[in-house]
C-alpha positions as CSV (number, residue, x, y, z in Angstrom):
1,X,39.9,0.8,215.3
2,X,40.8,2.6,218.6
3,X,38.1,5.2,219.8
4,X,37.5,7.5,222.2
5,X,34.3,7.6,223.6
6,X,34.2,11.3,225.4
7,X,31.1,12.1,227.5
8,X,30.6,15.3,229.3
9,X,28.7,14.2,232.2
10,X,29.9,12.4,235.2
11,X,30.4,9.1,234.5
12,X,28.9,8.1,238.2
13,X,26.1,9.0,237.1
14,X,23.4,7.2,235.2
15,X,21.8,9.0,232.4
16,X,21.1,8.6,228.6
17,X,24.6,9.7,227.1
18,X,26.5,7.8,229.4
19,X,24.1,4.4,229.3
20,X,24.4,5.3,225.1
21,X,28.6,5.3,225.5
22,X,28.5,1.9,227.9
23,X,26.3,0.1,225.1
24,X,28.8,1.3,222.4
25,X,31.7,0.1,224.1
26,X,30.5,-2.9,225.0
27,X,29.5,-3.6,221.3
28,X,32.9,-2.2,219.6
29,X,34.7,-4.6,221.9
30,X,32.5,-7.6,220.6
31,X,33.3,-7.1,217.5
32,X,37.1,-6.2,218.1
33,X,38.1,-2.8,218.0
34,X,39.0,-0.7,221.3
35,X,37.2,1.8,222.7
36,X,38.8,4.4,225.3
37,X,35.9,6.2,227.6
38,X,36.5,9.8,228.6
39,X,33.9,11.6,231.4
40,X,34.2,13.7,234.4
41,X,34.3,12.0,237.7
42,X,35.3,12.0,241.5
43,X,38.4,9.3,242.0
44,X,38.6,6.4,239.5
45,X,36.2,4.2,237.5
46,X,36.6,0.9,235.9
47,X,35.2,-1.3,234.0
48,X,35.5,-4.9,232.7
49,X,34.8,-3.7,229.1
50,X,37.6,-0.9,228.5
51,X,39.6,1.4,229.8
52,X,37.9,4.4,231.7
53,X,39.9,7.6,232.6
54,X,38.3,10.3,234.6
55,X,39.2,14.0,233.7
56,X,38.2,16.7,235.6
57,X,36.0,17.3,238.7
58,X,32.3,18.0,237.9
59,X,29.4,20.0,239.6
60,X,26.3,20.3,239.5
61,X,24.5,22.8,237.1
62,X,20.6,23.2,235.6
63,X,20.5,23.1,231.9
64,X,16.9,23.1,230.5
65,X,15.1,22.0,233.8
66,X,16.8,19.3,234.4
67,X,20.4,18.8,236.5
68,X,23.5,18.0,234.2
69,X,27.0,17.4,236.3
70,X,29.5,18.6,233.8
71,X,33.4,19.5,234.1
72,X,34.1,23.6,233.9
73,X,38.0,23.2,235.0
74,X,40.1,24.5,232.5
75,X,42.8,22.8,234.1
76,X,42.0,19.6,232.0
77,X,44.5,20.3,228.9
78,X,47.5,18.4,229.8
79,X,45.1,15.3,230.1
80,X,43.5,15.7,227.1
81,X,46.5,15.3,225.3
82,X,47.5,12.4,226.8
83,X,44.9,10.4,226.2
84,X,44.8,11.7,222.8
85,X,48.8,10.3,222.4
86,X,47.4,6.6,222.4
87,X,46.7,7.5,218.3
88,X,42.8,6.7,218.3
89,X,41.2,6.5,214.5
90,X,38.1,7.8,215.6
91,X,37.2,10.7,218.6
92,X,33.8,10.7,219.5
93,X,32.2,13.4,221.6
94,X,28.6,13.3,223.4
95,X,26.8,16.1,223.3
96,X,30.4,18.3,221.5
97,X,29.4,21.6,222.6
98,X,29.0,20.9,226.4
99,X,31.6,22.3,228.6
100,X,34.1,21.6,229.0
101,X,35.4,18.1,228.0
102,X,34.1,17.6,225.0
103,X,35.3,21.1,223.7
104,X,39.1,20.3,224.9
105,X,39.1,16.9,223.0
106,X,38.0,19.1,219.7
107,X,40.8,21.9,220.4
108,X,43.9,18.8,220.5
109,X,42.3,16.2,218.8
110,X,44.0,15.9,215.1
111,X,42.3,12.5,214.0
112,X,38.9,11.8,212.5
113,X,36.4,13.6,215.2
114,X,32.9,12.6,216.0
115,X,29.9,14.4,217.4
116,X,26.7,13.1,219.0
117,X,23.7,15.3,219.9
118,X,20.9,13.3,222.0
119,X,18.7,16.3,223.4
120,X,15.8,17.7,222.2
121,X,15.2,21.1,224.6
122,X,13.3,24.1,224.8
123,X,16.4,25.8,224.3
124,X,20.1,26.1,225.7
125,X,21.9,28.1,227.8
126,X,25.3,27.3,226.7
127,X,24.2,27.6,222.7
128,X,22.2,30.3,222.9
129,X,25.5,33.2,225.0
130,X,28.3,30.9,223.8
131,X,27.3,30.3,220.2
132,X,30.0,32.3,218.7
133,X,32.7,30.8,220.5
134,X,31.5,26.9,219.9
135,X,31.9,28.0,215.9
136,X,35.3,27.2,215.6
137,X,35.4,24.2,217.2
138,X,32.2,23.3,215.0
139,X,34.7,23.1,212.3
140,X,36.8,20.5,214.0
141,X,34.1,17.7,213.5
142,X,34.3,15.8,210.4
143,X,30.9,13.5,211.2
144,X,27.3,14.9,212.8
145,X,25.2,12.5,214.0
146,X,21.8,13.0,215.9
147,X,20.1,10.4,217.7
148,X,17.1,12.0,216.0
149,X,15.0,14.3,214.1
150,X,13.7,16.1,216.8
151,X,17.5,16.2,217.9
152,X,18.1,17.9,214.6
153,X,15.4,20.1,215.1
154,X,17.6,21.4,217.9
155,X,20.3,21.6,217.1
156,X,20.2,23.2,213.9
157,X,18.3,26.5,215.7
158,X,21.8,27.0,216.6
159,X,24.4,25.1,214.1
160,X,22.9,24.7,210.6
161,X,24.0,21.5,208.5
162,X,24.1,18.2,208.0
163,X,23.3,15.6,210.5
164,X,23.4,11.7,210.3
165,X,20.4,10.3,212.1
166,X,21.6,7.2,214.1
167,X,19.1,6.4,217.0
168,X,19.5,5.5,220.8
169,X,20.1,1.9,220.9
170,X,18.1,0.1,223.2
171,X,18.1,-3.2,225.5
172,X,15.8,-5.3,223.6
173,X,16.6,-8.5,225.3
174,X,16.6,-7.1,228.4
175,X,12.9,-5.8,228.7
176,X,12.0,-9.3,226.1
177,X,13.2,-11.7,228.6
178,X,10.7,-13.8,230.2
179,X,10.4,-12.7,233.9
180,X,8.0,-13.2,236.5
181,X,5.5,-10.8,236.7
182,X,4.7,-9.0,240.7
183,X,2.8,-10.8,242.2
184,X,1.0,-8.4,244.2
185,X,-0.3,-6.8,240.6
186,X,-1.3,-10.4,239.3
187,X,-5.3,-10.1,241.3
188,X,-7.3,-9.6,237.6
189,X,-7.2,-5.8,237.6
190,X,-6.2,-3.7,234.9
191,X,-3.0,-2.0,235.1
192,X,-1.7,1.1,232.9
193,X,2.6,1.3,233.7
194,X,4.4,4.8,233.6
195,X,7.8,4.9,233.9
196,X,9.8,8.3,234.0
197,X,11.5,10.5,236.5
198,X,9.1,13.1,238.6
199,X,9.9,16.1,236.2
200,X,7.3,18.2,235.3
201,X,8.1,17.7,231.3
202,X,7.1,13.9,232.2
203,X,3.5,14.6,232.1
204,X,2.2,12.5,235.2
205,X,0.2,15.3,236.5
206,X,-2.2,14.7,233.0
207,X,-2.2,11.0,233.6
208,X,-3.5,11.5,237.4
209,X,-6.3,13.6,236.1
210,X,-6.9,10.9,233.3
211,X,-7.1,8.0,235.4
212,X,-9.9,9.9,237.3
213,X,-11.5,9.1,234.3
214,X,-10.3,5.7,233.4
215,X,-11.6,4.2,237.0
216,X,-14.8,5.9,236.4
217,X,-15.3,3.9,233.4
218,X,-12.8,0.9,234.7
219,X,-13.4,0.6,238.3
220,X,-11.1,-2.5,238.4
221,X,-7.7,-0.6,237.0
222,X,-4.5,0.4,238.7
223,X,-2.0,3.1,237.8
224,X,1.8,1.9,238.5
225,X,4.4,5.0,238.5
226,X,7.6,3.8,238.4
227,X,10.6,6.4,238.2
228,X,14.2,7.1,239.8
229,X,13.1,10.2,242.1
230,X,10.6,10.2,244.9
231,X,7.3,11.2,243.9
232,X,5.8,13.1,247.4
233,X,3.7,16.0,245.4
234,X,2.4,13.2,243.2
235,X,1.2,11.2,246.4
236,X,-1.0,14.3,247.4
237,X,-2.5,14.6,244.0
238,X,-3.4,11.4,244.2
239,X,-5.0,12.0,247.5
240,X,-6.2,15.1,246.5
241,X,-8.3,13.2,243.2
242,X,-10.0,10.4,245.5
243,X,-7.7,8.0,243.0
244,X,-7.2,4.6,244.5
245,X,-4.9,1.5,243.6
246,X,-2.3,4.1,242.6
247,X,1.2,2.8,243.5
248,X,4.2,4.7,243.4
249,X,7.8,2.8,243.1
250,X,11.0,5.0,243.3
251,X,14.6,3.9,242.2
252,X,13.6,0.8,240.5
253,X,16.8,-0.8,239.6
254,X,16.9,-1.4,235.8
255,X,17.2,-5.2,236.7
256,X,13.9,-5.0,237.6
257,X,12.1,-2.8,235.2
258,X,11.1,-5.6,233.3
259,X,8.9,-7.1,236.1
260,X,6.9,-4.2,236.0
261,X,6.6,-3.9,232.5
262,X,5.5,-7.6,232.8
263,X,2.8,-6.3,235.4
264,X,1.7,-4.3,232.9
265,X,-1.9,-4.3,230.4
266,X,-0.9,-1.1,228.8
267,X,2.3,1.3,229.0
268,X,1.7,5.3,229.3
269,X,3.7,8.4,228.5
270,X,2.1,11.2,228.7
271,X,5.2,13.6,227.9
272,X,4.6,17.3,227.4
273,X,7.8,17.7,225.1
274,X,11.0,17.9,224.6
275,X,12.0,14.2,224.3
276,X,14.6,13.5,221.4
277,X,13.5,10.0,221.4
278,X,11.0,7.5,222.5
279,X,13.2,4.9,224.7
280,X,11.0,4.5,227.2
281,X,8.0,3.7,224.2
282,X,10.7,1.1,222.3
283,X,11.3,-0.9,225.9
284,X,8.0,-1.0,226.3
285,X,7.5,-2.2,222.4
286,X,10.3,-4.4,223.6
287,X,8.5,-5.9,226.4
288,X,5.1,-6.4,224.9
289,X,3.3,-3.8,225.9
290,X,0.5,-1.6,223.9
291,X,1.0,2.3,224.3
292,X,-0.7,5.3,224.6
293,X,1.6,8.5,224.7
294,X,2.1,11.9,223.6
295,X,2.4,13.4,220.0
296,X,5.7,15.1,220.1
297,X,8.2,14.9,217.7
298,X,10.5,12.3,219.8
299,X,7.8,10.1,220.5
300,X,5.9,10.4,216.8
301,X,9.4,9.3,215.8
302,X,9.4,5.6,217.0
303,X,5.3,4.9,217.3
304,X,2.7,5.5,214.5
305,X,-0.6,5.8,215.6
306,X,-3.1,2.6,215.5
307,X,-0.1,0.6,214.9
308,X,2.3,0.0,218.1
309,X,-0.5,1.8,220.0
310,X,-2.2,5.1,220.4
311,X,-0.8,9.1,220.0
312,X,-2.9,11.8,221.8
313,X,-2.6,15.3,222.6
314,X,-0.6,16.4,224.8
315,X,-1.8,17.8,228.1
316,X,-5.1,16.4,227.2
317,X,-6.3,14.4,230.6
318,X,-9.5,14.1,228.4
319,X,-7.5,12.6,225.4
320,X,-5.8,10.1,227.5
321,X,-8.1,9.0,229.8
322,X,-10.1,8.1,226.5
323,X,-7.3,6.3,224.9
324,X,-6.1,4.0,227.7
325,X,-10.0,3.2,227.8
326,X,-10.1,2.4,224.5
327,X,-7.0,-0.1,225.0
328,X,-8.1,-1.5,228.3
329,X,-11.1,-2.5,227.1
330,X,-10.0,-3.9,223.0
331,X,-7.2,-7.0,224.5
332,X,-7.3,-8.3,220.8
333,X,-6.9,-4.8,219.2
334,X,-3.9,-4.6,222.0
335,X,-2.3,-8.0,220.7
336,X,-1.9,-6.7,217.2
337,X,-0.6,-3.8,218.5
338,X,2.1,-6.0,220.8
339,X,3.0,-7.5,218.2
340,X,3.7,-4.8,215.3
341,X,6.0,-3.0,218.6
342,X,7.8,-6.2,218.8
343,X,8.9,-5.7,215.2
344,X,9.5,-2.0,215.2
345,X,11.9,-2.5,218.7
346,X,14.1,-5.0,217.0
347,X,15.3,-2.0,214.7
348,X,16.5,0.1,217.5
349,X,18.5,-3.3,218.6
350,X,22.0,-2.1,219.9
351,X,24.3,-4.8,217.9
352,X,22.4,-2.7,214.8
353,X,23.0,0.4,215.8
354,X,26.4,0.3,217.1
355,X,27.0,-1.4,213.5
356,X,25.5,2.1,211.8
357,X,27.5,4.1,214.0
358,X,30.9,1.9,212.7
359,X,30.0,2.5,209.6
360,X,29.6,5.6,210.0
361,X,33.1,5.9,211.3
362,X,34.8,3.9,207.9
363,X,33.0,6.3,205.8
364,X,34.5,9.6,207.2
365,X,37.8,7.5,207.7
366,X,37.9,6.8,204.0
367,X,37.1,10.5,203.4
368,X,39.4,11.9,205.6
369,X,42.2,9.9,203.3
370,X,40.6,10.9,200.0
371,X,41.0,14.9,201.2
372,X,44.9,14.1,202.3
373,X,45.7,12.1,198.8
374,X,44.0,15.5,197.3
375,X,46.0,17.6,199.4
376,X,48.8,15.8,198.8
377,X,48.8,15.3,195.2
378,X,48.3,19.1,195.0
379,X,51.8,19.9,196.4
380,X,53.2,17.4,194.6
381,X,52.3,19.5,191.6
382,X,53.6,22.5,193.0
């Protein structure tokens, strides 16, 4: 099959839709089809994988607290149709309804059409003032998938039906390989691993106040924040609480997550909301790492509590501070608990969910033809 792969975020940029569409791309072309990827960008991109072709100039605009660089040219048209003149079986937007890219690939495209919603927000701008507009291009899809059921929960506020749940992949071997711990977190203490950018939704504020209460109880445990963004306010809080052996690591390159995560005794996220799926819980499942996190909706999704590790309240310091004890101080408890999130990562495997999403793909294929035989026979009779 040839498919285009259309996000609406600039493709510089590393995020979760366009690490979702580089995962995909590499898979289809393993198993011998040919993806096409379509973003925003400055200049050119390339890849050893596919193609790449950059359309339209993006800038930098706050969608639901967080900064999204998205096209808004509407001087993109006579591109669009371009690419779309290569005949691909299969277009398949990120996030559809974001301007402006994926929106211009709806209006031309005239093959089998795709859409993928990943987020899981409060609410959105572009939705909530542009809903009546987005409608008719709502009709152009022939396949909804979300990359969750909190992502459903979303999206339907907005755009009622049926969507196909097919989950982030994520890098199992990656975070499984055996890598050396750091060294200079290998002295016998206890160390709790968050990972996550310095966003307020993130939750680190309630795991500063709870390790208050986890070195009070476990003198000889460390706090490890590991996030791409720099992490100053945090610093003083951590001053500000008396905390010590709280280290702070910003831009840790992916190569060497699993290091930390290696470091690691127990992995923490305590999220206030809004995630539409626990990646950060399955790479720590991944890695062999007991959790405690947040009960939201994308995090109850992938972990059940007492199984791959422990769901609390969120912004409960209390709750927290109580459940990483509880971990800390139960290593056997833990190693059941390593061993069931193990298991449960190896289902979010990206060879197995680029093979759902395929599937997907031959289904409304095969449908598309049954409605044009229908069509067709119809006329015939007339």
């Amino acid at each position: 099959m040839k498919i285009a792969l259309v996000s609406p975020y600039d493709w510089a940029v590393s995020g979760g839709v366009n690490n979702h569409i580089a995962h995909l791309a590499e898979q289809f072309v393993g198993l011998g089809h040919q993806p096409h990827i379509i973003a925003p960008g400055v200049g050119e991109a390339h890849s050893d994988v596919c193609p790449i072709t950059i359309i339209g100039r993006p800038i930098p605009l706050r969608v639901s607290g967080s900064i999204a660089r998205i096209t808004l040219s509407l001087r993109t048209a006579g591109k669009v149709k371009a690419v779309l003149e290569e005949g691909f079986d299969i277009v398949h937007v990120h996030e559809p309804f974001m301007p402006q890219l994926p929106i211009q690939f709806l209006r031309y495209s005239t093959t089998v059409n795709v859409g993928t919603w990943h987020a899981a927000r409060e609410s959105n701008f572009f939705y909530v003032y542009g809903r009546r507009l987005i409608k008719r291009w709502q009709t152009k899809l022939d396949g909804k998938i979300a990359v969750s059921s909190a992502a459903v929960k979303h999206i339907e506020q907005y755009f009622p039906g049926y969507y196909n749940v097919i989950p982030n992949g994520v890098d199992v071997e990656h975070f499984a390989q055996d890598v050396a711990p750091l060294p200079e977190f290998m002295d016998g203490k206890k160390n709790v691993l968050f990972v996550g950018r310095p966003e307020k939704r993130k939750g680190l504020r309630y795991l500063i106040r709870a390790f208050v209460g986890v070195q009070r109880a476990i003198p000889d445990s460390r706090l490890i924040v590991v996030g791409a963004g720099k992490f100053d306010r945090w610093e003083g809080a951590v001053r500000r609480a008396k905390l010590h052996d709280v280290h702070f690591r910003s831009y840790v390159p992916f190569d060497e997550l699993p290091r930390y995560h290696h470091s690691a005794h127990v992995f923490c996220a305590p999220n206030t909301g809004f995630e539409s799926q626990g990646i950060v819980l399955l790479e720590a499942m991944a890695a062999g790492l007991p959790i405690v996190a947040s009960n939201i909706d994308g995090f109850a999704g992938v972990l059940t509590h007492g199984v791959e590790g422990l769901l609390v309240q969120p912004e409960d310091p209390q709750a927290l501070a109580d459940a990483l004890i509880e971990l800390l101080r139960d290593p056997a408890r833990c190693g059941q608990m390593v061993a069931h999130g193990r298991d449960r990562a190896q289902h979010f495997r990206w060879d197995r969910v680029s093979q759902r999403v395929l599937s997907y793909y031959e289904r409304l294929i095969y449908e598309r033809r049954l409605v044009e035989r229908e069509r067709g026979a119809e006329r015939g009779a007339v």
